[in-house]
Phi, psi and omega in degrees: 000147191269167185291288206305002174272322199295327192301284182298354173264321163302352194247343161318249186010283188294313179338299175287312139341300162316316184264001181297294177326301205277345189282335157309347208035033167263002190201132188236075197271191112320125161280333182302322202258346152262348178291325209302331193294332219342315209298359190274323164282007175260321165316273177324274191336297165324294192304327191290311194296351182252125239278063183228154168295150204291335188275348182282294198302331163287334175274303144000309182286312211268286190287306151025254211307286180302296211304337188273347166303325209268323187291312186328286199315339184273319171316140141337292230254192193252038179278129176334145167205090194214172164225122188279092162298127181263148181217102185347144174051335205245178179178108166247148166269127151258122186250146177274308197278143150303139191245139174226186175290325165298347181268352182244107156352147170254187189298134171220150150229159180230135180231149173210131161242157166240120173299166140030053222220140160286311188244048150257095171325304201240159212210104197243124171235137215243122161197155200238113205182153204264189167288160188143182209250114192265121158229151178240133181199140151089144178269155184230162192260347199263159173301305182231177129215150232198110154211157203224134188225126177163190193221040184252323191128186181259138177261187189232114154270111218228141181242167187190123169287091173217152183016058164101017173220142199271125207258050207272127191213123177254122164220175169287129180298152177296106164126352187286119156273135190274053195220319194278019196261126180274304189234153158191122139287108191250115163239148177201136168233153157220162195290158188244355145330302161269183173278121166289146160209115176277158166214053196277145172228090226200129174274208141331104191194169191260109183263104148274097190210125172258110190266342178334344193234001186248165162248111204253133181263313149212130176239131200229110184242111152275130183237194142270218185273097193246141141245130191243101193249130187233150164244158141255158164209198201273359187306007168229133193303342186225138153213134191265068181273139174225161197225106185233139223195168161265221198297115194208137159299103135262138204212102164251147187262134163206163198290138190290354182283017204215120147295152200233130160262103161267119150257077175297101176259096186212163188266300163257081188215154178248146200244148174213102181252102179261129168105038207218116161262162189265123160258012161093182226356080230352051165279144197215132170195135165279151221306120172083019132002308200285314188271340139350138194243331179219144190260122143254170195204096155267112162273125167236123182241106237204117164277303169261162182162129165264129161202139183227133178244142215199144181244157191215000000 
């Protein structure tokens, strides 16, 4: 058997395994804690690629694989590192790092809003944020609204006014660590009124956003290792997501009244477009695409990664 089938079936596999378990709800992991890994796949990859014999590249594989076992073991600090098994009534930690009470944060939450403004049209929201679980969901009377449940600190919002567009940026306050957060829970509604433009920056993390009631003009999602659930829905004649991401779940929704175009840019994925016809160079667009009166545009850019977009 050659290393490089063993190699790349091995890193399919667990990857698929991981995401079968956690959408099952049977495993609940960090996503933050396989980014962390990412540099190992640069490690294998080396090792396949080198003009050695397959009983040499196993052995290779093999101290790899024990030396980052014995530094994991070595590291210093408390950072999570788990995979939370779910069981009626019970919940095991399998922990790498030892924990103690000092090391876990307590619970902070936070709420913020921006009123109202009529003669803001258009609505650009920003946010910047470590891993932990984001959902956009539902309308509000208020321009945005924002709560935060979890044990990273608090974040800082800043608005801004330019030519009819109300400008809104979410980040974590200076000093906060994103790297140490055991929870962060993200809830957000906007107002269905103006035109939306998104921007996210999101580390390893569980993404929900039903955008369906809103108008949305362009949305930009950068993750880590994510599962990632988008709704779209038709209030704009055009609408622009692009989506880029690592080894990641992706599952987009978009309304059967709107024609859809995916351009899939991915080095390793399995694709589920049903109704999609292939127009080549991985352009994908459903039937009568050109003659829609309303548009979607999917970019997905994407390294190991399952993804489907299904219409509703």
């Amino acid at each position: 058997m050659k290393y490089k089938h063993l190699f790349w079936g091995l890193i399919l596999i667990t990857i698929g395994l991981l995401f079968i378990l956690n959408n099952l709800g049977v495993i609940h992991f960090s996503w933050y804690s396989v980014l962390r890994l990412w540099p190992l796949i640069l490690l294998f990859w080396g090792i396949a690629i080198l003009p050695v014999k397959d009983g040499i590249k196993y052995t290779l594989l093999g101290v790899v694989l024990l030396s980052t076992i014995f530094i994991i073991n070595r590291i210093p600090d408390n950072r999570p590192w788990y995979l939370h098994f779910h069981h009626p009534g019970n919940s095991f930690y399998f922990n790498w790092d030892d924990e103690n009470e000092d090391s876990i944060s307590r619970k902070v939450d936070q709420n913020l809003s921006v009123p109202f403004d009529s003669l803001s049209l258009k609505g650009s929201l920003k946010l910047d944020a470590a891993a932990g679980t984001f959902k956009i969901k539902g309308t509000t009377n208020e321009f945005l609204t924002f709560s935060k449940s979890g044990d990273i600190g608090d974040y800082e919002m800043t608005t801004k006014d330019e030519k009819g567009k109300k400008i809104i940026t979410l980040d974590m306050k200076e000093g906060n660590s994103k790297h140490n957060s055991r929870k962060n829970e993200v809830n957000i509604s906007l107002n269905s009124k103006p035109a939306w433009n998104m921007d996210m920056s999101i580390g390893a993390a569980d993404v929900e956003f039903d955008l369906s009631e809103y108008r949305i003009d362009t949305a930009k999602f950068e993750a880590g290792a994510s599962s990632i659930d988008i709704r779209l829905g038709n209030k704009n004649p055009k609408t622009v997501l692009v989506v880029a991401a690592g080894a990641s779940s992706i599952h987009v929704e978009v309304p059967k009244t709107s024609g859809c175009q995916v351009t899939s840019e991915s080095f390793l994925a399995s694709r589920t477009l049903e109704g999609f016809e292939n127009k080549g160079n991985h352009v994908y667009q459903t039937p009568g695409f050109n003659a829609d009166t309303s548009k979607i545009y999917i970019t997905i850019k994407t390294a190991v990664s399952s993804i489907d977009v299904t219409r509703y």
